[in-house]
Residue frames as a rotation matrix with the C-alpha (Angstrom) as fourth column:
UNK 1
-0.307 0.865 0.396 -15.37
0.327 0.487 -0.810 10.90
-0.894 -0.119 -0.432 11.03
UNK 2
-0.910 0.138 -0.391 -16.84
-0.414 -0.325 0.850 11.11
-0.010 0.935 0.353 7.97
UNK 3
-0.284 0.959 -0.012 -20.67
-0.352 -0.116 -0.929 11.29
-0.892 -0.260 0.371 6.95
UNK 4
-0.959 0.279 0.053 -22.50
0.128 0.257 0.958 9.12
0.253 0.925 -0.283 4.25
UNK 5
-0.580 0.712 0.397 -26.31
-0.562 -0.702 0.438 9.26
0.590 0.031 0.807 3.88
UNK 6
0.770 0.614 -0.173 -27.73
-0.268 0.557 0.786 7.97
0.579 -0.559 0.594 7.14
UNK 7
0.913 -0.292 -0.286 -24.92
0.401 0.776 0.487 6.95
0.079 -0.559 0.825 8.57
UNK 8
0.559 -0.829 0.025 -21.38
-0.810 -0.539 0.233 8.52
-0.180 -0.150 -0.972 10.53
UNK 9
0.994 -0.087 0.073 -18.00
0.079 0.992 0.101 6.20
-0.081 -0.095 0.992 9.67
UNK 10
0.363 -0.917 0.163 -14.32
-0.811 -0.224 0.541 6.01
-0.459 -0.328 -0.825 10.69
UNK 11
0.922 -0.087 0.377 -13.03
0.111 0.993 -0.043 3.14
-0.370 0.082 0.925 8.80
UNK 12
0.396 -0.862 -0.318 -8.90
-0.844 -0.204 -0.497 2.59
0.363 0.465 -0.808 8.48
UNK 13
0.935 -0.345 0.078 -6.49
0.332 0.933 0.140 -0.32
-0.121 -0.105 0.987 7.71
UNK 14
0.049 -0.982 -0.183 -2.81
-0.899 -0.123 0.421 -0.38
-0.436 0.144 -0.888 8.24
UNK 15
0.983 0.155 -0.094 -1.68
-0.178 0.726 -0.664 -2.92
-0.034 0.670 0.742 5.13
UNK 16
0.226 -0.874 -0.431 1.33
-0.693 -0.455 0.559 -4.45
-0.684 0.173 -0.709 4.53
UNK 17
0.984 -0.112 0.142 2.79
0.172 0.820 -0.547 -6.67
-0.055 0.562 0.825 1.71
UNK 18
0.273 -0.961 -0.042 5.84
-0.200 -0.099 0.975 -7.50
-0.941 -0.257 -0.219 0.67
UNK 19
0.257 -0.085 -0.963 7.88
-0.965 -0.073 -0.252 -8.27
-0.049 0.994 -0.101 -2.32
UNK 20
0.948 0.266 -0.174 8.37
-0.312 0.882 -0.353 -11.35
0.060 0.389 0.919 -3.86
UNK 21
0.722 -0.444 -0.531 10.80
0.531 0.847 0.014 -13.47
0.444 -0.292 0.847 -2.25
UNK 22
0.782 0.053 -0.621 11.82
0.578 -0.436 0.690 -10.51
-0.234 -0.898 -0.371 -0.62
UNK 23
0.093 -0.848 0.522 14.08
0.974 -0.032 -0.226 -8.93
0.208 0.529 0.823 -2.97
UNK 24
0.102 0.227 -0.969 15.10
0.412 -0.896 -0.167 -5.44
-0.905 -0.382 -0.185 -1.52
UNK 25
-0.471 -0.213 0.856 13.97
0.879 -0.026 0.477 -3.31
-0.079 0.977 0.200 -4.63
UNK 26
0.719 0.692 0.068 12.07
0.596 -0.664 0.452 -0.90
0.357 -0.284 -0.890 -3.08
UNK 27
0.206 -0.429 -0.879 14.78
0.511 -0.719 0.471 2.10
-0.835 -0.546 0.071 -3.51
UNK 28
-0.793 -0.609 0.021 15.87
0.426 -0.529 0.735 5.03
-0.437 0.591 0.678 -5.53
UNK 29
-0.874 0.389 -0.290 13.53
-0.418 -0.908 0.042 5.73
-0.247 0.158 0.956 -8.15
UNK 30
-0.802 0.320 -0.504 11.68
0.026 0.862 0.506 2.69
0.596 0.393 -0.700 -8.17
UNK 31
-0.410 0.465 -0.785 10.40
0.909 0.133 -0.396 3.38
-0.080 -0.875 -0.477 -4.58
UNK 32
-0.909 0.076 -0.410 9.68
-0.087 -0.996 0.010 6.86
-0.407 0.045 0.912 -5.70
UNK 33
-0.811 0.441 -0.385 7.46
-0.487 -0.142 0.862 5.74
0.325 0.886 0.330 -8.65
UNK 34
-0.635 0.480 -0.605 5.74
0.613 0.790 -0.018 3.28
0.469 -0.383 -0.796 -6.42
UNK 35
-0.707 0.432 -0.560 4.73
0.318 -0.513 -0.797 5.87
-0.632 -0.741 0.226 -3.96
UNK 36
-0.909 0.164 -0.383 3.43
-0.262 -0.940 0.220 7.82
-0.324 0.300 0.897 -6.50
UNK 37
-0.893 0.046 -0.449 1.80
-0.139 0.919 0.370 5.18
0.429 0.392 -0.814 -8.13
UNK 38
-0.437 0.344 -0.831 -0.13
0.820 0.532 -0.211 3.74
0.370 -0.774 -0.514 -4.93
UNK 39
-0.749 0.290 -0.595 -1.62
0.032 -0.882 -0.471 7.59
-0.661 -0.372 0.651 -4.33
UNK 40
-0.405 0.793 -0.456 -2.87
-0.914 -0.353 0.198 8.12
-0.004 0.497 0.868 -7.76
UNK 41
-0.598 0.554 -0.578 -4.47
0.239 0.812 0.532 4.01
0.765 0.180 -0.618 -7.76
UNK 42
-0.639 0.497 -0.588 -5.92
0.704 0.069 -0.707 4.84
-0.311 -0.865 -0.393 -4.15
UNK 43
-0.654 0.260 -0.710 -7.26
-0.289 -0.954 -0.083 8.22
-0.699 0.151 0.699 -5.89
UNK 44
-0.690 0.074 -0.720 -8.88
-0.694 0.215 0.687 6.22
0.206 0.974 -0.098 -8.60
UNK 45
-0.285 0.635 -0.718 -10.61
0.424 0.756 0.499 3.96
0.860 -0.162 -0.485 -6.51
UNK 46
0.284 0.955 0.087 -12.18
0.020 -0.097 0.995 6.34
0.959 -0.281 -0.046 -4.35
UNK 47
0.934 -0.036 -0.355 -9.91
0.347 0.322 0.881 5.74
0.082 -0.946 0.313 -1.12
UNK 48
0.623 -0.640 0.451 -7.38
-0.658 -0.740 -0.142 7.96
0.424 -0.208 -0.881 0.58
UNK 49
-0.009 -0.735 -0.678 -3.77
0.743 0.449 -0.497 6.84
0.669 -0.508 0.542 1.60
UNK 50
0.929 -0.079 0.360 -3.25
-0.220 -0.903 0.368 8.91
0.296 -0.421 -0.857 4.72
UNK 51
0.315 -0.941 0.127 0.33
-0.600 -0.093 0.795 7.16
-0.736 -0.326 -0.593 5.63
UNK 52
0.974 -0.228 0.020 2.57
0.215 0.882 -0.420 4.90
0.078 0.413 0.907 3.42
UNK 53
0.122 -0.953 -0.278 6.24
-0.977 -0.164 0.136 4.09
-0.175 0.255 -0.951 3.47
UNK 54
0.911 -0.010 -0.412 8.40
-0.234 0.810 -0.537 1.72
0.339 0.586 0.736 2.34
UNK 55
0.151 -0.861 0.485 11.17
-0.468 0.370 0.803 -0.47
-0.871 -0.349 -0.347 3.24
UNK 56
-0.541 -0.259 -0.800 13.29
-0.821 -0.041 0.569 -2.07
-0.180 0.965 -0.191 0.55
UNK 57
-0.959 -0.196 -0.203 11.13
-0.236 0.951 0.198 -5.18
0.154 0.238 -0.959 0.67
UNK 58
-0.354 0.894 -0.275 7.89
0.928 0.372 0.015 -4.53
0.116 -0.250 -0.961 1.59
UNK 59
-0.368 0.659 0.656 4.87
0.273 -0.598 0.754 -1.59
0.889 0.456 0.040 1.86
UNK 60
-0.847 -0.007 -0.532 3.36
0.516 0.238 -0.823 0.03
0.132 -0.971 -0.198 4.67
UNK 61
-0.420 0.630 0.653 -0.45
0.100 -0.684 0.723 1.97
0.902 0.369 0.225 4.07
UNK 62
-0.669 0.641 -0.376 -2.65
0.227 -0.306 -0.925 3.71
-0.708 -0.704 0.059 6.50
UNK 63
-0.874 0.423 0.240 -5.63
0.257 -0.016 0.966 3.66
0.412 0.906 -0.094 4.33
UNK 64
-0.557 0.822 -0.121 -8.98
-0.210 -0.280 -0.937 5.73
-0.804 -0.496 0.329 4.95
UNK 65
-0.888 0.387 0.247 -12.27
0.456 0.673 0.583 3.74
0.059 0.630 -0.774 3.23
UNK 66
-0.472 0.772 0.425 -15.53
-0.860 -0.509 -0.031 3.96
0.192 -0.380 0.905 2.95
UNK 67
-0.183 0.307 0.934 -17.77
-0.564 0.745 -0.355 1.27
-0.805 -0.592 0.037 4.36
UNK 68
0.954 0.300 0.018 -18.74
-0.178 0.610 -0.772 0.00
-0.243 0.733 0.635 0.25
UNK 69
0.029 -0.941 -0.338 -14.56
-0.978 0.043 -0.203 -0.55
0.205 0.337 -0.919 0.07
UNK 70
0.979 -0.065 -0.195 -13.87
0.086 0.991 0.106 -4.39
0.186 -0.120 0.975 -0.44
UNK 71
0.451 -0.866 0.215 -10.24
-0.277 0.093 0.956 -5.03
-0.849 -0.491 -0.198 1.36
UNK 72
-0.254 -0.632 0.732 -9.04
0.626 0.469 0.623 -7.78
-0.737 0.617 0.276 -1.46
UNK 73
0.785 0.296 0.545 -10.72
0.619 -0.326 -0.714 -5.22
-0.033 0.898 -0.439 -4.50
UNK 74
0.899 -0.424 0.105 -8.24
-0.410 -0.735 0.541 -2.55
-0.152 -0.529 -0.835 -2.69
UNK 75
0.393 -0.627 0.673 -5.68
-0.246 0.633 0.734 -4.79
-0.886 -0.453 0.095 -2.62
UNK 76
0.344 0.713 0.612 -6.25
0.511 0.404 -0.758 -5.98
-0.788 0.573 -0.226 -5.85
UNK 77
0.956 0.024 0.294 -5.88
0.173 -0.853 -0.493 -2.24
0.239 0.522 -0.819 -7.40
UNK 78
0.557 -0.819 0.137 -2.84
-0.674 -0.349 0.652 -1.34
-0.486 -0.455 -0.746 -5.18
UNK 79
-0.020 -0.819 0.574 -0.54
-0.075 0.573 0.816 -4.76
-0.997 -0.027 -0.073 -6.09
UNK 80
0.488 0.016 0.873 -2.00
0.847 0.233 -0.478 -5.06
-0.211 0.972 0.100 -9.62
UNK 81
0.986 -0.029 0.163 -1.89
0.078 -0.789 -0.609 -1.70
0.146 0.613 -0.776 -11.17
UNK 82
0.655 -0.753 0.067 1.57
-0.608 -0.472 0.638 -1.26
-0.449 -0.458 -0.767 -9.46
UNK 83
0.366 -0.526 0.768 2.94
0.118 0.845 0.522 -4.01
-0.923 -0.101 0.372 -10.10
UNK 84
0.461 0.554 0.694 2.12
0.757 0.163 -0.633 -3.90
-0.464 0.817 -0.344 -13.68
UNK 85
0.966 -0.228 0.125 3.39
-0.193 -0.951 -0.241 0.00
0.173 0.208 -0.963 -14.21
UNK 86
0.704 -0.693 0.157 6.40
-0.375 -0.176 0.910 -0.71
-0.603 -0.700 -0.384 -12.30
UNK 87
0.046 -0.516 0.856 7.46
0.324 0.818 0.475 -3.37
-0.945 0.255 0.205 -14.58
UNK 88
0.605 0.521 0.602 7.18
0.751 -0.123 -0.649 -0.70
-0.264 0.844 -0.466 -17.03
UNK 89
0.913 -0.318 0.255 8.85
-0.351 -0.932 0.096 2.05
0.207 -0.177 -0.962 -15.89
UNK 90
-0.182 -0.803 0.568 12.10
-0.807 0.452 0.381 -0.50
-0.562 -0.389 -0.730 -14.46
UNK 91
0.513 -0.202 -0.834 12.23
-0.399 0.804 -0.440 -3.28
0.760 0.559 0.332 -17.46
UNK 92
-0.335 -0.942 0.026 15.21
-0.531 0.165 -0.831 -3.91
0.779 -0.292 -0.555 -14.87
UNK 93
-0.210 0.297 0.931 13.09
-0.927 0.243 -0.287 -5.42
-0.311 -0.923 0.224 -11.79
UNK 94
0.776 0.562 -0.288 11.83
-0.631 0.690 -0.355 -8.25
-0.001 0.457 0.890 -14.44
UNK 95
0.113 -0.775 -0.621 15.71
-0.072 0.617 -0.783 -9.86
0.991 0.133 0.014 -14.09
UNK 96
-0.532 -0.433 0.727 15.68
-0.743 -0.173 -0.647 -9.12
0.406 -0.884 -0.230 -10.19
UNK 97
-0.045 0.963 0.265 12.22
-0.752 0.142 -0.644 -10.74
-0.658 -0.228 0.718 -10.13
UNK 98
-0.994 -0.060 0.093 12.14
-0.001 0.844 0.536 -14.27
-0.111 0.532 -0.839 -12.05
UNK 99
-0.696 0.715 0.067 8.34
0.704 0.698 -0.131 -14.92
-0.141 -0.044 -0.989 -12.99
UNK 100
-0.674 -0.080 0.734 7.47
0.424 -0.856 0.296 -11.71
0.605 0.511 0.611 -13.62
UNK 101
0.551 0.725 -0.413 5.85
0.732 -0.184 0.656 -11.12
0.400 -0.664 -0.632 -9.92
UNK 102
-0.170 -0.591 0.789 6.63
-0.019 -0.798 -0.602 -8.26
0.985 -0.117 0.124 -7.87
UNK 103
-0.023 0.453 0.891 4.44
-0.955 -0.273 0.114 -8.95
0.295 -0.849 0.439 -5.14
UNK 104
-0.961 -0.099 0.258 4.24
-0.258 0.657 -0.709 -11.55
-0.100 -0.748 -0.657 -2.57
UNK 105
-0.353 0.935 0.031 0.23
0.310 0.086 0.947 -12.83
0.883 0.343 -0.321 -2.87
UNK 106
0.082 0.384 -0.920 -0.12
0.996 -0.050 0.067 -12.38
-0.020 -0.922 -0.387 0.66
UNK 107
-0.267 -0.114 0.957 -0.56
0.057 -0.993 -0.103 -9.29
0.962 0.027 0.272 2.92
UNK 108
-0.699 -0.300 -0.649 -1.41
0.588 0.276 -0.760 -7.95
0.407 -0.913 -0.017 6.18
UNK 109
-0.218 0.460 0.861 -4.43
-0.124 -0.888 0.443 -5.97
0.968 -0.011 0.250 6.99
UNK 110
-0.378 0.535 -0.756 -5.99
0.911 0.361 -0.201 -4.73
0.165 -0.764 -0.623 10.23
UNK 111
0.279 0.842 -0.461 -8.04
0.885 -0.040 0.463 -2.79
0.372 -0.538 -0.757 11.76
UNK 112
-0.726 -0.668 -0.166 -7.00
0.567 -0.444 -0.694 0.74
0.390 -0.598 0.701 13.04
UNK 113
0.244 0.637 -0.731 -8.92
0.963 -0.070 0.260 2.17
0.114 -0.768 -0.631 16.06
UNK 114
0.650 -0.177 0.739 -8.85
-0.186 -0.980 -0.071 6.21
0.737 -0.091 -0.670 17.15
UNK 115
0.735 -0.581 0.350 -6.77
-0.163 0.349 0.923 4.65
-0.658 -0.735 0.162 20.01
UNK 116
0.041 -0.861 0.506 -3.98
0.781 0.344 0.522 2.96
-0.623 0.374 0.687 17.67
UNK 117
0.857 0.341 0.387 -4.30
0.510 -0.447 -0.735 5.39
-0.077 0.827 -0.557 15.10
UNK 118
0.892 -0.428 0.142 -1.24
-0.411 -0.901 -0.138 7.68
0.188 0.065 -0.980 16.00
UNK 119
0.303 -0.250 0.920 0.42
-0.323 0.881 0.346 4.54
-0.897 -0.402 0.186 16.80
UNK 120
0.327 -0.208 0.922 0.70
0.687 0.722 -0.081 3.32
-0.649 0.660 0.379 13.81
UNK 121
0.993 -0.061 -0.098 0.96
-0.101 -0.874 -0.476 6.38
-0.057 0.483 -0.874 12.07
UNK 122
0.571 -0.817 0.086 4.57
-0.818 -0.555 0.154 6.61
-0.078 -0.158 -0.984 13.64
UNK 123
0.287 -0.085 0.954 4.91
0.029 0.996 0.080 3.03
-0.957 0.005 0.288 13.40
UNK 124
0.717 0.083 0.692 4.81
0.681 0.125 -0.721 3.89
-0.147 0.989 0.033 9.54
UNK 125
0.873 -0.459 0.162 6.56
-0.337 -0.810 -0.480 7.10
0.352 0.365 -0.862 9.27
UNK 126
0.495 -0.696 0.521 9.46
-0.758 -0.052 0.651 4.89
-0.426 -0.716 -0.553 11.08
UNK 127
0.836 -0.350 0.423 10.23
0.514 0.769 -0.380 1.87
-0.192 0.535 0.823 8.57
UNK 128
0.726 -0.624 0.290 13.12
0.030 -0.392 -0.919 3.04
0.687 0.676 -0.266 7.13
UNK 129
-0.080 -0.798 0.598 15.03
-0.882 -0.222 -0.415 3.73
0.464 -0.561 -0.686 10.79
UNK 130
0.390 0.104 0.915 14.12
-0.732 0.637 0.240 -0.08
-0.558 -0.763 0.325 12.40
């Protein structure tokens, strides 16, 4: 729980996206830099990753907000800024990647409840073995 003025709030989304046309690129030090990456953008805008992993093709966040967080602004920050760096840091993803997307436009968001919460948690900390 967490306290703003006037008001108590619990607010977390489990996100996922994916890459663009699903290319598995999300390993080595690419997936490193991402991680990092996707901490210090959440850190910048004010909003805490509390899980994230990654398969080679897609993203998994547990993401704690506050109630003035806009989902797509989030969203937004996280695929742009990455996206953007990445193709900086790996010139090499721009031949893997035709069009110079990384991301997929879509995503997945919901809702996570003190009920699901640990749920998903392990749900996340498990990508990698399913």
């Amino acid at each position: 729980m967490h306290h703003g003025r006037g008001y108590v709030y619990a607010i977390q989304y489990h996100i996922v996206w994916c890459v663009k046309y699903r290319r598995k690129v999300l390993v080595g030090s690419v997936e490193f830099d991402l991680k990092l990456l996707l901490f210090q953008i959440a850190e910048e805008h004010s909003f805490t990753i509390s899980e994230l992993e990654t398969d080679k093709d897609h993203v998994h966040l547990l993401i704690d907000c506050k109630p003035q967080h806009y989902i797509p602004d989030m969203l937004k920050a996280l695929k742009g800024v990455s996206a953007r760096k990445l193709f900086q840091l790996h010139p090499e993803l721009k031949r893997k990647l035709w069009g110079g997307h990384l991301w997929n436009p879509n995503y997945f968001v919901a809702t996570v409840s003190e009920n699901t919460e640990e749920q998903i948690r392990k749900y996340i900390q498990n990508q990698k073995q399913e």
